[in-house]
ZATOR-126378 format. One record per residue (C-alpha): x, y, z. Coordinates in steps of 0.25 Angstrom, whole numbers, padded with zeros to 4 digits, always signed. Layout:
N
XYZ
...
// end
This chain:
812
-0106+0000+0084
-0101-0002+0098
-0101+0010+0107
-0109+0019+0098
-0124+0021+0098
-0133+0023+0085
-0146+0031+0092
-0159+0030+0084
-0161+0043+0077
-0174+0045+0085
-0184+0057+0081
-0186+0068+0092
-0201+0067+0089
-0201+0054+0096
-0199+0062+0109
-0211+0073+0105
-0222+0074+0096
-0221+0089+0095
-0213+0095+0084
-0204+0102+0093
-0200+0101+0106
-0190+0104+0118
-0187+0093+0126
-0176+0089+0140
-0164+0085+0136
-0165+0073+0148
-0177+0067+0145
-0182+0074+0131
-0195+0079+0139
-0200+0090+0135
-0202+0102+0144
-0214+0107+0151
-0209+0121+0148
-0200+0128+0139
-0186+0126+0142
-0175+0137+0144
-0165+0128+0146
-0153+0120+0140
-0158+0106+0145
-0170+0105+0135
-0168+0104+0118
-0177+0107+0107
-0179+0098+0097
-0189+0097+0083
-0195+0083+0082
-0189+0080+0070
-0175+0078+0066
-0168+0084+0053
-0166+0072+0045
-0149+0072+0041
-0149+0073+0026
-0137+0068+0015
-0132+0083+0006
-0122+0085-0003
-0109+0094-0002
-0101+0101-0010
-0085+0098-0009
-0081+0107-0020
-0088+0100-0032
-0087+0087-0025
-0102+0084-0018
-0102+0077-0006
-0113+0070+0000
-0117+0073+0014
-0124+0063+0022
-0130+0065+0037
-0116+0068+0046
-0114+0058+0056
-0112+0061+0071
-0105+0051+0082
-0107+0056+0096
-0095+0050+0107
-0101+0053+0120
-0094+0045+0131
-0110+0045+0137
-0121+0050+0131
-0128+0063+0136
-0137+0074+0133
-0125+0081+0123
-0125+0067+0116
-0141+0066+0115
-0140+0080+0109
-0129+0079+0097
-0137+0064+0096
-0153+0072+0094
-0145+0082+0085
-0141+0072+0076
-0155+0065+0076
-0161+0079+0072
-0150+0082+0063
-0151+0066+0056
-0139+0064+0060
-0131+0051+0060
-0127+0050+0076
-0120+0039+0083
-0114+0039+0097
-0102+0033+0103
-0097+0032+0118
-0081+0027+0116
-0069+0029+0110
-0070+0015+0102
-0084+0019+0099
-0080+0031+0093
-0071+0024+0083
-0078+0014+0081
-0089+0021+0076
-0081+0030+0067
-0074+0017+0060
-0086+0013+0056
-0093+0027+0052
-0088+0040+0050
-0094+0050+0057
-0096+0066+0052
-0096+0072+0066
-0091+0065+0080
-0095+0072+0093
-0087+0069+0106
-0091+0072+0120
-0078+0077+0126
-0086+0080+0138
-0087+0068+0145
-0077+0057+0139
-0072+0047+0147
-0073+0036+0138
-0064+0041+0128
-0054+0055+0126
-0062+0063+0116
-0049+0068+0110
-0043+0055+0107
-0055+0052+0102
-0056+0064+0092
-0042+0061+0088
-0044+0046+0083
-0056+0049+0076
-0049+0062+0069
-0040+0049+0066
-0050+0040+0062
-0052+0041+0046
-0067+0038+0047
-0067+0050+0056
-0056+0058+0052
-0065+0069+0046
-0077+0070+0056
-0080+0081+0065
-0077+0079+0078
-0085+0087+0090
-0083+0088+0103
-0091+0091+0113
-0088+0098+0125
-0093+0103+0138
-0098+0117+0138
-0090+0127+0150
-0097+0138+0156
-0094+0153+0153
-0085+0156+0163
-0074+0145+0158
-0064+0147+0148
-0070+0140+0135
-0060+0127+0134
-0050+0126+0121
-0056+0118+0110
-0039+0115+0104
-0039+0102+0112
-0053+0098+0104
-0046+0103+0091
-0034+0095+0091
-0040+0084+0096
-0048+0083+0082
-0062+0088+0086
-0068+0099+0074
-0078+0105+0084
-0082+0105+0099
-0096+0107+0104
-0098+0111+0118
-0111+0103+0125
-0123+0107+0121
-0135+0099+0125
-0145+0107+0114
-0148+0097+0101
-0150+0109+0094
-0136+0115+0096
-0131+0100+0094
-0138+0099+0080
-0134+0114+0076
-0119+0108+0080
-0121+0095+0070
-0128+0102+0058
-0116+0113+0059
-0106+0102+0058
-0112+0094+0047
-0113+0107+0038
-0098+0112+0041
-0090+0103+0049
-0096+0091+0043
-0096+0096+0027
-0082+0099+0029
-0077+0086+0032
-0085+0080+0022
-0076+0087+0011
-0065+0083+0019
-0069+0070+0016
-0071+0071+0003
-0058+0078+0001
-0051+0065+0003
-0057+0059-0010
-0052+0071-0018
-0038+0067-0011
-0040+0054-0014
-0043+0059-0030
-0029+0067-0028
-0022+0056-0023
-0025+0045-0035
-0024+0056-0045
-0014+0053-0056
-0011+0069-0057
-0003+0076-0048
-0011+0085-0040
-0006+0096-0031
-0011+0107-0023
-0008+0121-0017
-0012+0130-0009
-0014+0146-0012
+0003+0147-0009
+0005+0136-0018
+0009+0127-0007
+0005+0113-0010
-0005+0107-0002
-0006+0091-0009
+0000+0083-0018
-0007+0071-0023
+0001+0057-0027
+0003+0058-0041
+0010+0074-0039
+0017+0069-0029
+0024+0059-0039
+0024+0069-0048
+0033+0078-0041
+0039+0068-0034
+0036+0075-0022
+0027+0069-0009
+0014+0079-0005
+0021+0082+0009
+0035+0086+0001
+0026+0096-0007
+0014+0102+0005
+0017+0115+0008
+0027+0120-0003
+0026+0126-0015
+0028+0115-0025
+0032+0123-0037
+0046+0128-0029
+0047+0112-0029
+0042+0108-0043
+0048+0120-0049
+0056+0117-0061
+0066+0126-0069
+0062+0120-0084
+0048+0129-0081
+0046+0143-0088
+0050+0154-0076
+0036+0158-0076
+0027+0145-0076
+0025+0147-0062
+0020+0161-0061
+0010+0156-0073
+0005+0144-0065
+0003+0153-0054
-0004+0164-0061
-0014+0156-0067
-0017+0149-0054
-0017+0164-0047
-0028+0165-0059
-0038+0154-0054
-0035+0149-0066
-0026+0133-0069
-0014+0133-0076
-0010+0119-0084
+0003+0116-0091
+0015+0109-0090
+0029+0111-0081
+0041+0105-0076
+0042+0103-0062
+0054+0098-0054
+0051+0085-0045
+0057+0081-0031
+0068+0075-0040
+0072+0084-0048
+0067+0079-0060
+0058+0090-0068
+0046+0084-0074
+0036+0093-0085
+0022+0090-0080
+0007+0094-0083
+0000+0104-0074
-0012+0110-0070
-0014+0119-0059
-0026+0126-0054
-0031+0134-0041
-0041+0131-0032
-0048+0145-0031
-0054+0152-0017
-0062+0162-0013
-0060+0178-0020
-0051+0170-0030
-0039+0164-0022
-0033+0150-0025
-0034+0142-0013
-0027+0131-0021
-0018+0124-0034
-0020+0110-0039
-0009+0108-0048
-0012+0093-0057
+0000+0088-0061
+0001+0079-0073
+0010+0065-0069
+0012+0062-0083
+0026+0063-0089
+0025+0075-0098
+0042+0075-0099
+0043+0070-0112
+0032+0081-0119
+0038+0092-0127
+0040+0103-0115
+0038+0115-0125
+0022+0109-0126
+0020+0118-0112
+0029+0128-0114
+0017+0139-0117
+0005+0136-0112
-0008+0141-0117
-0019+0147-0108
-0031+0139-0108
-0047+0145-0108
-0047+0144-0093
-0032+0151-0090
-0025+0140-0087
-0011+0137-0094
-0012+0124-0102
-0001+0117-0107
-0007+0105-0111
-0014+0101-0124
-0029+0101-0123
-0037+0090-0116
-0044+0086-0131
-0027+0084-0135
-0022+0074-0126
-0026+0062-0132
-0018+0066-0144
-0006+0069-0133
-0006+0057-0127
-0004+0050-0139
+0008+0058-0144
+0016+0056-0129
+0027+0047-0131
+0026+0035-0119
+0038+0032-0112
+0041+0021-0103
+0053+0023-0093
+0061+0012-0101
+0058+0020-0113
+0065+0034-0108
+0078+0026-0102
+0079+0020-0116
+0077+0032-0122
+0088+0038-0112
+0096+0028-0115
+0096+0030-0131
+0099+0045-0130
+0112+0042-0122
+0115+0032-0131
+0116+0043-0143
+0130+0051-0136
+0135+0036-0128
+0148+0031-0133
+0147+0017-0141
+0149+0008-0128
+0139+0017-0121
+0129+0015-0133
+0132+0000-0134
+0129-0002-0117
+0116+0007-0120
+0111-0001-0130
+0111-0013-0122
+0106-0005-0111
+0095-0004-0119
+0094-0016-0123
+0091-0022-0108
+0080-0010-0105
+0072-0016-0118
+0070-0028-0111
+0057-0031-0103
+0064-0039-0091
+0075-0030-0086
+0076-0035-0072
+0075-0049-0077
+0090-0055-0079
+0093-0064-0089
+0099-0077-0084
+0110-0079-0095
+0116-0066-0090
+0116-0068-0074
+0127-0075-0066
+0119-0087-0069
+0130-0096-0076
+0126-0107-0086
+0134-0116-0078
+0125-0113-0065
+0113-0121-0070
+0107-0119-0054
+0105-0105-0055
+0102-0106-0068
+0091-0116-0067
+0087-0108-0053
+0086-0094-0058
+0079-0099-0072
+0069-0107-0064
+0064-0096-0055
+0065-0083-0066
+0059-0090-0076
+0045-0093-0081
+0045-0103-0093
+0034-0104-0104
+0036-0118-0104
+0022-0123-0108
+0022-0113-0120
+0034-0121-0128
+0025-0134-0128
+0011-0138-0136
+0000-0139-0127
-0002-0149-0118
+0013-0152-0116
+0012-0147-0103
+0001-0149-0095
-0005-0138-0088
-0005-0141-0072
-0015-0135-0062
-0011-0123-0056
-0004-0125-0042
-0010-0112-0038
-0024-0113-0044
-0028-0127-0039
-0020-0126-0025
-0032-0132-0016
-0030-0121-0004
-0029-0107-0014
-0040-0111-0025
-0048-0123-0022
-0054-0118-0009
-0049-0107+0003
-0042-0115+0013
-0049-0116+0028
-0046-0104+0035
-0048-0108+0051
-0058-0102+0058
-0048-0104+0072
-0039-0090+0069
-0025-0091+0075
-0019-0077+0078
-0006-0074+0080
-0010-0075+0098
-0017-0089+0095
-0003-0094+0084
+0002-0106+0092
+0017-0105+0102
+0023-0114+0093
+0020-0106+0081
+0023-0093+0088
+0036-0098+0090
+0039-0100+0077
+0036-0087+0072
+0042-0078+0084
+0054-0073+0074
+0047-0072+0063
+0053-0059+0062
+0068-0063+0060
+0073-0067+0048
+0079-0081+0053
+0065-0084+0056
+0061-0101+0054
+0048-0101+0047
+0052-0115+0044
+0049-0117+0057
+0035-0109+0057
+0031-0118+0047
+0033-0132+0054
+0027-0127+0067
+0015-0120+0059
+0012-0134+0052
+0017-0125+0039
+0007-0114+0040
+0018-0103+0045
+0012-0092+0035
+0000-0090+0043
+0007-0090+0056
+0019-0081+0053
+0010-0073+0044
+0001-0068+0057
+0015-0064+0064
+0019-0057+0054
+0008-0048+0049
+0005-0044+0062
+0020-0040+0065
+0018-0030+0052
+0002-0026+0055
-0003-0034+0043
-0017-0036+0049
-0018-0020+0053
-0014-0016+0040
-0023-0025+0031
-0034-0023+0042
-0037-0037+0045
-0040-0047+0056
-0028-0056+0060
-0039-0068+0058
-0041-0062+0043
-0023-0062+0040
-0022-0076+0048
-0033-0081+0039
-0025-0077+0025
-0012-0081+0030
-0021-0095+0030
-0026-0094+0017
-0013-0089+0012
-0004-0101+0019
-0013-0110+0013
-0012-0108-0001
+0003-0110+0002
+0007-0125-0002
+0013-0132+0009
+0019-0142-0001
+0028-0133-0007
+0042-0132+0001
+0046-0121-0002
+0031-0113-0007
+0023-0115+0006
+0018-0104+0016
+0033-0107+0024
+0038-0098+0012
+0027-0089+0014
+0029-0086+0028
+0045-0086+0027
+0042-0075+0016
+0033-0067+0024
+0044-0068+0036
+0055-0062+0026
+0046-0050+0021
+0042-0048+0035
+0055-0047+0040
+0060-0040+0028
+0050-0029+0031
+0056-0026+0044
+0068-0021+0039
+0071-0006+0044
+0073-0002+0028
+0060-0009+0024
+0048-0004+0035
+0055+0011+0031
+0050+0008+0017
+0037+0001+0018
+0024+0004+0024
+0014-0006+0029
+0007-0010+0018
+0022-0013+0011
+0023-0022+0023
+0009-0031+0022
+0011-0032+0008
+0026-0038+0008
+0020-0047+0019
+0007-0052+0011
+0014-0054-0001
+0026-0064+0006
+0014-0072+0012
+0007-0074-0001
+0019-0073-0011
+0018-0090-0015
+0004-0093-0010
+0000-0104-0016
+0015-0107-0023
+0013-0123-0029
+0028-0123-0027
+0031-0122-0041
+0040-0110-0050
+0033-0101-0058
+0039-0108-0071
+0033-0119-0068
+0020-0115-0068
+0023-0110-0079
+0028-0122-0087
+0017-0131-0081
+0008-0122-0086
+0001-0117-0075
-0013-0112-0073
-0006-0100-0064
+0005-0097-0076
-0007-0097-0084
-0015-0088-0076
-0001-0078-0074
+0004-0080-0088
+0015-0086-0081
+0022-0074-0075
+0024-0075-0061
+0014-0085-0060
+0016-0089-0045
+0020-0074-0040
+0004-0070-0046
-0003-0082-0042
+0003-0080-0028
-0002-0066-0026
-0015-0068-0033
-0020-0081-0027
-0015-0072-0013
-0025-0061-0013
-0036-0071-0020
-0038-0080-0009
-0036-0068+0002
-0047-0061-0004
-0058-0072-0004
-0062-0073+0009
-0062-0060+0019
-0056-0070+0028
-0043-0070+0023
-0044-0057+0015
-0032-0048+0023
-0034-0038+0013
-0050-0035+0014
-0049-0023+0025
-0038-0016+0016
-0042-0004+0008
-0042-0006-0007
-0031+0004-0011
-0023-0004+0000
-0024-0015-0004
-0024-0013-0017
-0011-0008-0012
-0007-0020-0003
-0011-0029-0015
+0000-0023-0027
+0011-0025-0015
+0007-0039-0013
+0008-0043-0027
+0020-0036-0031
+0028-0042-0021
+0022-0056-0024
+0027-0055-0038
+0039-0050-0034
+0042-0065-0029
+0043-0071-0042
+0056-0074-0047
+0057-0069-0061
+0057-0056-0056
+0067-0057-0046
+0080-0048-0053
+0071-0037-0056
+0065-0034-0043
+0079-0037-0037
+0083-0027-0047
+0074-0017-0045
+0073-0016-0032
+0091-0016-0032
+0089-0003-0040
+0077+0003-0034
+0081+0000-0019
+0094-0003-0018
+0103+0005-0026
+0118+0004-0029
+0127+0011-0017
+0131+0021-0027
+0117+0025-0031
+0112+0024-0018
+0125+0033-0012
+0121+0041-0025
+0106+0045-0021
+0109+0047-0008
+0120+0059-0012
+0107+0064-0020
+0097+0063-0009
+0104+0067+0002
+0100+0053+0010
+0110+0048+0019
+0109+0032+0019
+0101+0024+0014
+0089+0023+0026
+0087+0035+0024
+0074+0041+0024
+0076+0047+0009
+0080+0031+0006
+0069+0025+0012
+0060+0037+0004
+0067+0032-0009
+0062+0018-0004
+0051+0021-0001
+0042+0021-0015
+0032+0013-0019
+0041+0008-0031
+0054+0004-0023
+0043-0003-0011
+0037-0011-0020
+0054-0016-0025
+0057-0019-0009
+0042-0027-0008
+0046-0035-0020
+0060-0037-0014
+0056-0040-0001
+0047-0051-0005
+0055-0056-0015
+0068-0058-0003
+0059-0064+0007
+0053-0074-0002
+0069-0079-0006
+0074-0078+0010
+0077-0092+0011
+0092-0090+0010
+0092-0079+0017
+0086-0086+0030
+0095-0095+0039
+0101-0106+0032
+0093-0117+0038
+0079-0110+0033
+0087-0107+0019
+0090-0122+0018
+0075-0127+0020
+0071-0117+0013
+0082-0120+0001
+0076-0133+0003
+0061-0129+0000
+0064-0123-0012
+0072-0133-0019
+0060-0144-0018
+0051-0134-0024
+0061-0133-0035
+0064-0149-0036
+0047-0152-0035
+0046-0144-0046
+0058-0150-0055
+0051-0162-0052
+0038-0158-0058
+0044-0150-0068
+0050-0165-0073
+0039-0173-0070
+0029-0163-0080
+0039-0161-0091
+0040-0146-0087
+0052-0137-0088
+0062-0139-0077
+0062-0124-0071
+0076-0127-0063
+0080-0140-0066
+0091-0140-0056
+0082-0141-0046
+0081-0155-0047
+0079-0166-0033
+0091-0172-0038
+0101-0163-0042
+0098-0151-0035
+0110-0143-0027
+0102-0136-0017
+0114-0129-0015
+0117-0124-0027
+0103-0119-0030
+0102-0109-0018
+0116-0104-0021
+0110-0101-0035
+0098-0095-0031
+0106-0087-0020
+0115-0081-0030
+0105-0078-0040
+0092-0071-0032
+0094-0072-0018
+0108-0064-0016
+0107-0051-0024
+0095-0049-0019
+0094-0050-0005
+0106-0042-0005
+0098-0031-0011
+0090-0033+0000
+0099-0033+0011
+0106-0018+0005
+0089-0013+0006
+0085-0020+0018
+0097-0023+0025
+0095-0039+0028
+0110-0042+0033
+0103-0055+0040
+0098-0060+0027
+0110-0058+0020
+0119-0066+0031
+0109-0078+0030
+0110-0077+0013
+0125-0077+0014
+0126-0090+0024
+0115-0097+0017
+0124-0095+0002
+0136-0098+0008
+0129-0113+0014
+0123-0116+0001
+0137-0112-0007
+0143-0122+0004
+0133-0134+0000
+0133-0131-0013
+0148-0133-0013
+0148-0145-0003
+0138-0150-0014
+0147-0148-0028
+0159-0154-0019
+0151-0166-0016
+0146-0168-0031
+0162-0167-0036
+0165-0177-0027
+0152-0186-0032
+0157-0184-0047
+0171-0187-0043
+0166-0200-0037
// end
């Protein structure tokens, strides 16, 4: 450990025989006469051996072990010497720094019980600071921190110790050379100072408990002001623990369907020492009263007081049990009010509840109203009802869409991308025969790990020419086309080190750059360079997207950092190891991934699953292996969610949802803003709406789902190249569809016949337009917009110029 010194706890009987002895403080000499001064200490020849004890933190035990002490002395002297014999009598665990970096580097790598800083004689660092980054240091956060100062004769005004006490320091001892006053200054903090924050400590697991409880929990003090709320109350009530600290929360909660005097019984009870448990209605943050199961207790003092309430508060929906079940309650053997069934009945309760699922109350809702509805009413319900009985509702039937019969392109084109057929199911065995998995068998993601270079290039050592080519890669009009000639089409990796260093990827994942370079490699690699479309160039051009999307004013309100690196990962892994091919033509083919997903978004699950497989193999490449778990466990859902938002079949229900989550209708929107007093639309009680975990997750999955179709969004000369791209994929695979007596997914994209035009036109009008306008009124994308609106227009020209040119063919 650089800067710190480990001394050898070396017994004082080395230095005499006898059992006792008084010896210099200089030299350890011993005296020829007994001394009367300060300059000489006593000390028994053999040191107190530190022993491990238990503690009692209420009826949780706590296991003591010897406290650890770290001396920061900018030199060592004889104040230094004596705190270090004290702790060698005491067998104590000491270690000594001299420096700032020292210091924290030593409390990194071990957490300390007590720290002591000579304040005296600091040139090397500001003891203050110091004491103040420590405080801010979570391995330190709870030791206790001395300082020691000099000592001032009688005649001078005894300096104020505030200074110390804001700085962070607990205590302060003023020099004392004695090691008996040093060691009667350790073993008083190890049994106060030093048992207390032990129980501090250990109060962060019961917080913990509280925080992962699935009941609502919520604490008082002796005014009945509450103090904590945990997660699950806080979902309760619909109120956030800062919203509720400090006020009494049953003038919040309080509801009017309550008897007048349920309040004054709660309280009487708990004035008793004694639990209350029953159910009430309470009123949450929006109004809506809720009958919910309580028990409440107090948390008793000295000469009988209550220092405390805990109030438990059941999550489980109780509005649809009969209410008159608590209207008396009955006092149970230990005085508390119970309104409940007994324990040894609940089995038997639980099997009489009736189950509802939210589609099953709006149905219910909806048959109720139908009773009193006139007979045109009744007859628009029932097909209302109807549509809600169906498992896909955000999934729209083709036969009823603008697609015409007569329009065999969108037809085709649409059918093609939304649909998995079961092809291989309507013929005997061995009509078909099954065909290696292009996944499965790809050399570079399952025969062996690709060659990782041992030469790391850096974002300093990337070469000019391909600095260039990246230098806007924050614009929208960016040319990664041009990135991938100049990058021998490896532009992932390059443009990937730019771009997660612009959002802190490296600092948030807590890796080395050598580590992210090395699986943007891996990663790139198991792209296929074959595919024209398919290929890493994609991969990058989708990173740019959501990378620039990111940086839109309305998005960085929204999400936090780990919203960021997620959206970023999952555009570079989104089509790893893609063979170029549609899901229903795995599927038809038969497929050893549609197989191994039962043919439901067989390439969306194979990308994201063969992603994290090869990153954690080799701590190499593994960006995640520094995270903590619950982070990336985290990190790991948002990933995958935003993948499998990417696959096409699903593409008018997340569209849907997230129209009516995010972007209401101006009359809804003009509607709630009468009702919550928010002004526009930015505003912060907007962005608070926004701002869930549910409605984050909808703008993710939009965000990915937009970048990955931006090619007509991009200047025409990128939107033609890339239009180009797609549409040999579509002919290969037509081909092989042919040559293997397979289905023909989209026939109309045969080499031959094909109108280019006329298929971007289609897939404009149907995906690309409604959409991206959903995301423009969110976002606010008026660049995108105006580049979408050229780029139909050209391809509604050619289209034309082509029909005009095939009437004057038949007419020939």
């Amino acid at each position: 450990m650089t800067g710190v010194t480990k001394r050898n706890n070396m017994s004082y009987t080395m230095l005499k025989e006898e059992k006792f002895g008084i010896f210099c403080r200089c030299c350890m000499r011993q005296p020829s006469r007994a001394p009367n001064s300060d300059d000489y200490i006593y000390i028994p020849s053999q040191p107190t051996q530190g022993s491990e004890s238990d503690a009692m933190f209420g009826p949780m035990r706590l296991r003591q072990i010897p406290m650890t002490v770290l001396l920061v002395f900018s030199k060592e002297d004889s104040q230094s010497d004596g705190f270090w014999w004290a702790c060698d009598k005491a067998g104590f665990k000491c270690n000594i720094a001299h420096n700032t970096e020292s210091v924290m580097e030593a409390c990194l790598e071990k957490q300390y019980d007590v720290i002591i800083i000579d304040t005296r004689h600091s040139k090397s660092f500001d003891p203050e600071a110091l004491c103040r980054s420590l405080k801010a240091t979570k391995s330190s956060e709870h030791a206790v921190i001395i300082a020691v100062t000099k000592k001032h004769t009688s005649d001078k005004e005894e300096p104020s110790i505030a200074p110390l006490l804001s700085a962070g320091f607990n205590r302060r001892y003023i020099e004392n050379l004695n090691v008996g006053t040093c060691l009667n200054e350790l073993l008083s903090i190890e049994q106060h100072d030093v048992r207390l924050q032990h129980k501090v400590r250990a109060a962060g697991a019961l917080f913990t408990a509280l925080d992962n409880c699935h009941e609502g929990i919520h604490i008082t003090n002796e005014h009945r002001e509450t103090q904590y709320i945990n997660p699950a109350c806080e979902r309760l009530l619909g109120y956030t623990c800062e919203e509720t600290q400090g006020k009494d929360i049953t003038e919040l909660l309080r509801s009017d369907k309550n008897k007048q005097d349920l309040e004054e019984t709660i309280n009487s009870q708990v004035k008793k020492g004694k639990h209350w448990e029953g159910a009430y209605y309470i009123k949450r943050k929006n109004g809506q009263h809720i009958l919910h199961h309580c028990y409440t207790t107090p948390v008793m003092a000295k000469l009988g007081k209550v220092r405390h309430t805990v109030s438990i508060r059941s999550t489980h929906d109780h509005n649809n049990m009969p209410v008159d079940r608590y209207k008396d309650g009955e006092l149970t053997q230990n005085g508390g009010i119970h309104s409940f069934p007994k324990r040894r009945e609940s089995v038997a309760r639980i099997h009489s509840m009736t189950i509802e699922a939210p589609i099953t109350k709006v149905i219910n809702i909806i048959n109720a109203a139908q009773e009193n509805s006139p007979m045109m009413v009744s007859q628009a319900l029932d097909k209302v009802l109807e549509i809600l009985r169906t498992s896909e509702l955000y999934s729209p039937h083709l036969q009823t869409q603008q697609v015409r019969e007569e329009d065999q392109m969108t037809s085709d084109y649409v059918g093609g991308l939304m649909t998995n057929d079961n092809y291989r199911f309507c013929h005997s065995p061995g009509t078909v025969k099954r065909r290696s998995s292009y996944g499965i068998d790809v050399k570079t993601s399952h025969g062996h790990t690709p060659h990782i270079p041992k030469t790391i290039k850096t974002l300093s050592q990337i070469p000019v020419e391909i600095q260039n080519a990246t230098r806007d890669e924050a614009k929208w009009d960016f040319n990664v086309l041009n990135l991938e000639e100049v990058s021998n089409k490896r532009p992932l990796v390059y443009l990937g080190l730019k771009t997660f260093a612009r959002f802190g990827v490296c600092s948030f994942l807590n890796c080395s750059e050598t580590v992210l370079h090395n699986w943007l490699q891996i990663i790139e690699a198991n792209y296929h360079s074959k595919n024209s479309y398919h290929n890493s160039t994609h991969a990058a051009d989708v990173m740019q997207a959501s990378a620039y999307f990111l940086e839109r004013e309305r998005i960085k309100a929204i999400f936090d950092q780990m919203d960021e690196v997620a959206a970023l990962i999952a555009a570079v892994i989104h089509d790893v190891d893609h063979p170029g091919r549609t899901n229903s033509f795995l599927v038809n083919s038969g497929d050893r991934l549609a197989f191994l997903y039962n043919d439901l978004a067989v390439l969306e699950s194979h990308h994201v699953a063969l992603a994290f497989q090869i990153t954690s193999k080799d701590d190499d490449v593994n960006i995640f292996k520094n995270m903590d778990r619950d982070d990336f466990r985290a990190l790991r859902q948002s990933v995958i969610d935003m993948v499998m938002a990417t696959e096409m079949t699903k593409h008018f229900e997340h569209l849907s949802k997230f129209v009516s989550s995010i972007n209401k209708p101006p009359g809804r929107e003009e509607e709630d803003s009468v009702h919550s007093g928010r002004g526009t639309p930015e505003s912060s009680t907007s962005i608070s709406h926004l701002n869930t975990p549910e409605n984050r997750t909808l703008i993710k999955r939009m965000l990915i789902k937009c970048a990955d179709v931006s090619n007509p969004t991009r200047p025409l000369y990128l939107c033609k190249e890339w239009a180009l791209r797609i549409a040999e994929e579509y002919f290969s695979q037509t081909e092989e569809e042919k040559e293997k007596g397979l289905p023909v997914v989209m026939p109309v994209f045969d080499r031959k016949t094909c109108s280019l035009p006329k298929s971007q036109v289609s897939f404009l009008d149907f995906f690309i337009h409604q959409m991206f306008d959903a995301w423009d009124a969110f976002c606010d994308c008026g660049e995108l917009i105006s580049y979408l609106q050229n780029n139909y227009q050209y391809w509604k020209e050619q289209q034309e110029l082509q029909e005009q040119q095939e009437k004057q063919d038949t007419s020939l």
